[in-house]
N, C-alpha and C positions, 0 to 999 in steps of 0.2 A: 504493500500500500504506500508504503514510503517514496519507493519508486516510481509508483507512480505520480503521486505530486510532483516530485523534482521533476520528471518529464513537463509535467503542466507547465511549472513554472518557468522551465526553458524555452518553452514552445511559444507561451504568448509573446515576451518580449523581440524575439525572434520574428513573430508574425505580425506585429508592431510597425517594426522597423522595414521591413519589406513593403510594406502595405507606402509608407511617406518614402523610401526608395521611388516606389513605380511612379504613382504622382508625382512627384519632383522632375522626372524621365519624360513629363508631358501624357503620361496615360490618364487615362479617367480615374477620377477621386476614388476610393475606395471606401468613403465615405464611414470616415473612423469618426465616430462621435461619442460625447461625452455621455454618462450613464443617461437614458432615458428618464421623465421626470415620474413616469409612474413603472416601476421594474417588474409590478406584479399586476394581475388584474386588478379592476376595481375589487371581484370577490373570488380574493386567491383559492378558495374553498371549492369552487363550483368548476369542475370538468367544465361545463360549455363557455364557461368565462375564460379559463385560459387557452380552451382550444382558439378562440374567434382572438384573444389577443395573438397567440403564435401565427396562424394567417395574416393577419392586418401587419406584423412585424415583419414578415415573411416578406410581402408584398413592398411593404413600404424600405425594407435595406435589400431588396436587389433591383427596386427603380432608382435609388441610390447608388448604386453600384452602374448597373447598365446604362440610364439614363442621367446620370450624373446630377440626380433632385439636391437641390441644397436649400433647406426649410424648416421648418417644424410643422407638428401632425397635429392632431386631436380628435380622434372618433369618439361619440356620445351619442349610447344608444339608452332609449329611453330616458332621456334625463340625467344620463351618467356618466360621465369618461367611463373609454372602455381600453382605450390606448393614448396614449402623447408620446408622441419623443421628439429630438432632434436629429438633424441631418445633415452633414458639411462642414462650409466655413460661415462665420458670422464677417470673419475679416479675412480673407483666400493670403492677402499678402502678408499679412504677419500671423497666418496658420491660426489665427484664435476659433477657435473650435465654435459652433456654433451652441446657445444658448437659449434656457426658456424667458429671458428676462429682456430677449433681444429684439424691439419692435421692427415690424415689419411694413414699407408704404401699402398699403390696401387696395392703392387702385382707385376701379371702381365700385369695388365692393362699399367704398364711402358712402356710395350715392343712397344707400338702406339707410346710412346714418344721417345723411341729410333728408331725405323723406321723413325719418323720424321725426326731426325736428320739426319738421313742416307742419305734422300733422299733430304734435302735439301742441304747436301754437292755434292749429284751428278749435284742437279740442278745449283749450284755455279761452276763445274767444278771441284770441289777437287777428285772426284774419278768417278768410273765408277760404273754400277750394274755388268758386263762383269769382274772388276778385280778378278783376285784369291787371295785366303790367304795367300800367299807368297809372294804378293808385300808387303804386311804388315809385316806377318812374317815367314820371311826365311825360317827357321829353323822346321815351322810348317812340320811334316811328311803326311798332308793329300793334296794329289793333285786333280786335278779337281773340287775345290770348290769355288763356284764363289760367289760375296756379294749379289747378287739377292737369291743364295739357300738357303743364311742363313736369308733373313728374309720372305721366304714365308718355312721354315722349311722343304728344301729339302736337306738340306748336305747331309747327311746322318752321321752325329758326336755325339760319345755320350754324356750321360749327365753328366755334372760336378759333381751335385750333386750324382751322385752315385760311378765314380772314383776317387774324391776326399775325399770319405767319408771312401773310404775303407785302412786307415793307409799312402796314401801316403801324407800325410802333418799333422801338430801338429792339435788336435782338442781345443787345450786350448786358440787360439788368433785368431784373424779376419782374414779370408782370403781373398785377393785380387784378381783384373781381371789378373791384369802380374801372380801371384800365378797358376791360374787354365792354364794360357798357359805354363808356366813354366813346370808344370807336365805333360803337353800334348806331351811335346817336348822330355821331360825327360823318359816320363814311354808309350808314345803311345799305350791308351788305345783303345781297338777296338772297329772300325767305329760301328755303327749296319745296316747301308747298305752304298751301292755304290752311288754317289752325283748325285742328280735330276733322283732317280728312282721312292721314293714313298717320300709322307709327314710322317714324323716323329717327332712329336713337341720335340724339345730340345732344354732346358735354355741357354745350351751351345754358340749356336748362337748368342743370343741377347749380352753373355756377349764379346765377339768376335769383335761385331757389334760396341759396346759402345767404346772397344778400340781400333778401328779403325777410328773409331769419333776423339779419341783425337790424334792418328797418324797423320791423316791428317788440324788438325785444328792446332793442337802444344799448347791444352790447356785440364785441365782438364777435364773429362768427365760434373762436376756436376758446372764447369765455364761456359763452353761453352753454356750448357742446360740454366742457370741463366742470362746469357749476351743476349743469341741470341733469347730465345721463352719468358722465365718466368716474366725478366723484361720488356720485352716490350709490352708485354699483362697486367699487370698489376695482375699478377696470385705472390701475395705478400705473401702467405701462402703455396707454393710449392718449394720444396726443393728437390736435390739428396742426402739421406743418408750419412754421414760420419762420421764415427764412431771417426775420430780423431777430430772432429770439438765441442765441448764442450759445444756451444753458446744455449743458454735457448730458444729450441721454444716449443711451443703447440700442443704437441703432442698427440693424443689417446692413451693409455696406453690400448695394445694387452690383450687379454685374452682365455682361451678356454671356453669351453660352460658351464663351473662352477664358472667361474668367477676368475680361478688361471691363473694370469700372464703369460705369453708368450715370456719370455726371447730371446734376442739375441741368435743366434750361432755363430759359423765362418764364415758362410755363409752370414752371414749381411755386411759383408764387400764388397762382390760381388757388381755390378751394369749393369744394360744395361735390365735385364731380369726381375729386381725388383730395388726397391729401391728409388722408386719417393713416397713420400710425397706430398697430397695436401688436398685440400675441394671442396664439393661440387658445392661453388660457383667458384672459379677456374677454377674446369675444366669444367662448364657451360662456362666460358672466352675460356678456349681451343679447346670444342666443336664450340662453334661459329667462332673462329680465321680459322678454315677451310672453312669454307662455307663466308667470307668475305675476305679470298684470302694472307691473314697474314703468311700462313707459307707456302704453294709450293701452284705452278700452278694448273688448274685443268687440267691439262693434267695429270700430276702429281699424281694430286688426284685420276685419274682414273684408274693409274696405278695398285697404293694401294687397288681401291679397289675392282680390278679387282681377279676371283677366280684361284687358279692355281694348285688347285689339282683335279685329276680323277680317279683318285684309284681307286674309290670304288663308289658303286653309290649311291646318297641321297642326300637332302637340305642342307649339311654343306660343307663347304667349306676354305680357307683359300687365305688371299690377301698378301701383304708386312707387317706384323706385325696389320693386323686386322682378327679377325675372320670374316666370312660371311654365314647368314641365310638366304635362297630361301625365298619367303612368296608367300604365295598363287598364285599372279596375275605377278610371275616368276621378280620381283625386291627383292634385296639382304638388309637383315637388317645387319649395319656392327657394329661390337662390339665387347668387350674384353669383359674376365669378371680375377677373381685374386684370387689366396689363398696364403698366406703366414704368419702363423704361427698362430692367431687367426681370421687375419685378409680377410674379405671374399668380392668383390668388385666387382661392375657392369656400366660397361659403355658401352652402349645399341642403337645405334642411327639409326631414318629411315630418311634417308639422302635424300628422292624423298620429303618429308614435312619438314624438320630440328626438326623435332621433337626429344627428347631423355630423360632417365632413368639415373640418376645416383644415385647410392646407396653406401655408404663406410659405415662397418660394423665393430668394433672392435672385435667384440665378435663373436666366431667361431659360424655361423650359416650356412646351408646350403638352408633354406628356402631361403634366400636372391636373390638367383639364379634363382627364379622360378618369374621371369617376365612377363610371358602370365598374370596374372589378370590385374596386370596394363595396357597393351597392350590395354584388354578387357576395362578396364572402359573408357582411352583417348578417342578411336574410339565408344564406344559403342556396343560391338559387343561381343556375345558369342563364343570363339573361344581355341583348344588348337594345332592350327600351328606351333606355335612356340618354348611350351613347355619350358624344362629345359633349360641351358645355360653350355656349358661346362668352366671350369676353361681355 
């Protein structure tokens, strides 16, 4: 028995150091990570609890391996973590392993969070879904736009990022949410349709929405957000972006799928459509804060997550600032998922069991998106209903 330890202990350090060999060598990460935050199931007791943790681990350190995932996890089913861990680098060039403490940009996955707000200022009385964008701003030249179209993506408005990008503002410094109305007002770029004809996702909106948050609250967009949902859940590792704001937090440090950095643009200044920061375990906090009644009604909630486009015919759909998947037996998976800039994000939830997927990914992967295995391992079932996940 002795013997055999001594082997053990020879073998890891050995399998160690081979593992930061290859990767240094240019091969794919091997994706050595520090201990996972939960090592045993939720109920180390239960045969099916650690079977469905060994699968979800299974699954998630050899898309680590093969597809080079660099992120942290969190499956909860029923109401429960059932796996966490990490995966990578938090820092690739000074090898800092990757962490549960390490926020991650969100994307768009934001846009849930600024809906959030949205609606729970209507549910306070500060505005209506019914107002138009001229109670807020005047001056805006697009009429017939009501705050309901802009968070089920029916304005019909274009998108910031691409009339912004085209010389009407400096590309050398950060640009703001007043900035892209500023230009809207000034250069009236064209609509791309008529309001509440068809769905047409555009950033435009969320960013619109976020400054309509602070119109009617009289506080910053990333105060308000920090006062009314982050502090009071206890979500201590989630932040709104600000570029002016200096203070040292734990960040993921973005990359493309080589592993080169992921710099800021001007666009990192924006907020409402991107620009939340958080973690896994987090937004496990803010998944659960809905279905326990912490942030709106469920009346509310069924608002959101109700579908309101028909375009076009198919399983996809869209609510108030959530996406929405048919599944088989005709109930709606609702979820976001994010890209922005290396950073690739999935928040995934079937809200009939509180079950949910979250995945935040530093490292530009597209694998990330393809959540049907997982689906498959939770329930057990061979299945591709659900397939891919749009950003």
């Amino acid at each position: 028995m002795k013997k055999l330890w001594l082997l053990f202990l020879l073998i890891i350090p050995a399998a160690v150091f081979i593992a930061f060999h290859f990767e240094a060598k240019g091969h794919k990460p091997v994706a050595i990570s520090p201990a996972p935050v939960h090592t045993k199931p939720a109920d180390s007791s239960g045969r099916k609890a650690r079977l469905l943790y060994s699968r979800l681990d299974t699954f998630f350190t050899q898309r680590s391996i093969e597809n080079g995932f660099s992120g942290s996890v969190l499956i909860s089913v029923g109401g429960e973590p059932v796996y966490e861990k990490c995966f990578g680098y938090c820092n690739y060039r000074n090898k800092d392993m990757m962490h549960d403490t390490a926020s991650f940009q969100l994307a768009s996955v934001s846009k849930n969070f600024t809906a959030t707000a949205v609606l729970w200022c209507v549910e306070h009385g500060k505005l209506s879904l019914d107002d138009t964008l001229q109670k807020f701003f005047p001056k805006l030249p697009y009429k017939g736009i009501h705050i309901k179209d802009l968070l089920d993506h029916r304005s019909g408005l274009p998108n910031y990022l691409y009339f912004c990008s085209s010389g009407a503002i400096s590309q050398t410094k950060y640009l703001t949410n007043q900035q892209v109305i500023d230009v809207m007002i000034k250069n009236k770029p064209v609509a791309a349709a008529r309001p509440a004809k068809k769905f047409e996702y555009c950033n435009t909106n969320f960013v619109l929405l976020a400054s309509i948050v602070e119109n009617v609250t009289g506080k910053r967009f990333k105060d308000f957000m920090r006062e009314t949902f982050f502090e009071p859940l206890g979500m201590h590792h989630t932040f709104i972006y600000d570029y002016t704001d200096s203070a040292d937090r734990k960040i993921a440090v973005s990359y493309n799928s080589k592993w080169q950095i992921q710099y800021d643009d001007c666009f990192d200044g924006v907020v409402g459509d991107k620009g939340v920061y958080s973690t896994v375990r987090d937004m496990f906090n803010w998944d659960k804060a809905f279905y326990e009644g912490k942030l709106l009604s469920q009346q509310m909630m069924k608002e959101a997550y109700s579908p309101r486009s028909f375009e076009k015919p198919g399983n996809r759909n869209y609510g108030y600032g959530w996406r929405l998947l048919k599944k088989p037996d005709g109930d709606y998976l609702v979820y976001h998922n994010g890209w922005w800039h290396g950073n690739n994000t999935v928040f995934c939830r079937n809200i009939q069991d509180t079950t949910s997927i979250i995945i935040l990914s530093n490292r530009f992967n597209r694998f990330v998106y393809n959540v049907q295995p997982v689906w498959n391992i939770i329930y057990g079932v061979k299945s591709d209903s659900l397939g891919m996940g749009d950003e």
